[in-house]
N, C-alpha and C positions, 0 to 999 in steps of 0.2 A: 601811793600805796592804797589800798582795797582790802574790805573785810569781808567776808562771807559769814554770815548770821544764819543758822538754821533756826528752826522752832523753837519757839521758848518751850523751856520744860516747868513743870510738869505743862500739858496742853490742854486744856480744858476740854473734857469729850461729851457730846452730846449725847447717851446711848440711844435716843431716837432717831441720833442720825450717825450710828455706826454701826457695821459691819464686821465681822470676827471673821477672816479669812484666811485659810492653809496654804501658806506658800507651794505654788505648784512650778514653778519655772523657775529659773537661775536670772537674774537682772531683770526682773520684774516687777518685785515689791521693794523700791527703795523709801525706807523710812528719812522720815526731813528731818527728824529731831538728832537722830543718832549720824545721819548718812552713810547709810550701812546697809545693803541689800539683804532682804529678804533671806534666812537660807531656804531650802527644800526641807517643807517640812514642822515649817515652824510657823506659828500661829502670829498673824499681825493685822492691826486694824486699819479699815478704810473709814477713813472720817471727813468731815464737811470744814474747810478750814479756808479762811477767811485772811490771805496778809498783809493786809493793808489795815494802814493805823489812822488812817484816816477818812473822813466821807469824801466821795468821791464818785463820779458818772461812774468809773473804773473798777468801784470796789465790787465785790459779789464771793460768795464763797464756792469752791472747788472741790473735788474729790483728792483728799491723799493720805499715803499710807503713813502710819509711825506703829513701832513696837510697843509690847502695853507697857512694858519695864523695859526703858534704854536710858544712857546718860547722855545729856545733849553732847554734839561735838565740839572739842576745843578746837579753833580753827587756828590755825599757826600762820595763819598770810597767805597760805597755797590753797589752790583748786582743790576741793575734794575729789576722791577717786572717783566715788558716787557722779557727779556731776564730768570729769574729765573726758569718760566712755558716754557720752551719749549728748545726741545732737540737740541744741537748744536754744530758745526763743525767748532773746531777751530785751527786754524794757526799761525804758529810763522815765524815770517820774520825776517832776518838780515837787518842789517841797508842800505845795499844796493838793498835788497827789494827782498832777493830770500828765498824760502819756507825753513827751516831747520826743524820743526817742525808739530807734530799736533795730535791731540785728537778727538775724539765726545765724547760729555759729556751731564748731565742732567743739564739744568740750575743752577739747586738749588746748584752743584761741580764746577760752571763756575771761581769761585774765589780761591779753591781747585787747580786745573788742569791750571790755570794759571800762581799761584807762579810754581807750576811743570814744566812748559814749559820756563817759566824764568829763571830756574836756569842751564840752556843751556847759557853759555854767550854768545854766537854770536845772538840768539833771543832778538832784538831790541825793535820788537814791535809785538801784536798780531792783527789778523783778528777775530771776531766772525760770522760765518753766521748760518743761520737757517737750519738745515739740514734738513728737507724733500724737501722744495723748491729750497733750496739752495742762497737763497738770502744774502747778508751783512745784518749786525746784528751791528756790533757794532768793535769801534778800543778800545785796551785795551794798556797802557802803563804805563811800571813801573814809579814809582817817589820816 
């Protein structure tokens, strides 16, 4: 089995390094914390975030969106929808945080191609990011 972990809340925001943006397009702004798109219209931040817990050649921070007030997501064991709709690129780390893995998959395989990349035992933990943008998406670990 597999957990999907979004952003810790509250996320710590840098306000020199965000941005206050008005949702203009439908599946666009998907926030990590809540996994909940954007609607049209509604005000969400672009911030500089970082998800790796460790040092690492790998680590470096990214652009992605979170709402300024959401509640993080209870993940119940299943794919977010958020993540299910949309194609993505993902990464198996050892536990000392270096790449040994990785796949692009269609959301809807993200649970598929994960046990797949799990059964790598040195794959600790996985990365999900968005691949066209390439933004983080989501941490995936087994339990």
């Amino acid at each position: 089995m597999i957990k999907f972990t979004p952003l810790p809340a509250p996320l710590a925001v840098d306000p020199a390094k965000t941005v206050t943006k008005t949702v203009d397009a439908a599946n666009g702004f998907p926030c990590r914390r809540c996994l909940r798109d954007g609607k049209i219209g509604e005000e969400i931040l672009l911030v500089s975030y970082d998800p790796f817990l460790g040092v690492s050649p790998y680590t470096g921070p990214g652009p992605i969106y979170v709402h300024r007030d959401c509640e993080r997501y209870e993940c119940n064991g299943t794919v977010a929808d958020q993540q299910r709709r949309r194609l993505l690129a993902v990464r198996g780390y050892s536990k000392d945080h270096m790449l040994m893995d990785f796949v692009v998959t269609q959301g809807s395989e993200l649970a598929e191609k994960a046990e797949g990349l799990f059964q790598n035992k040195d794959v600790g933990y996985l990365h999900a990011y968005y691949a066209g943008p390439g933004c983080f998406a989501v941490r995936i670990d087994r339990v």
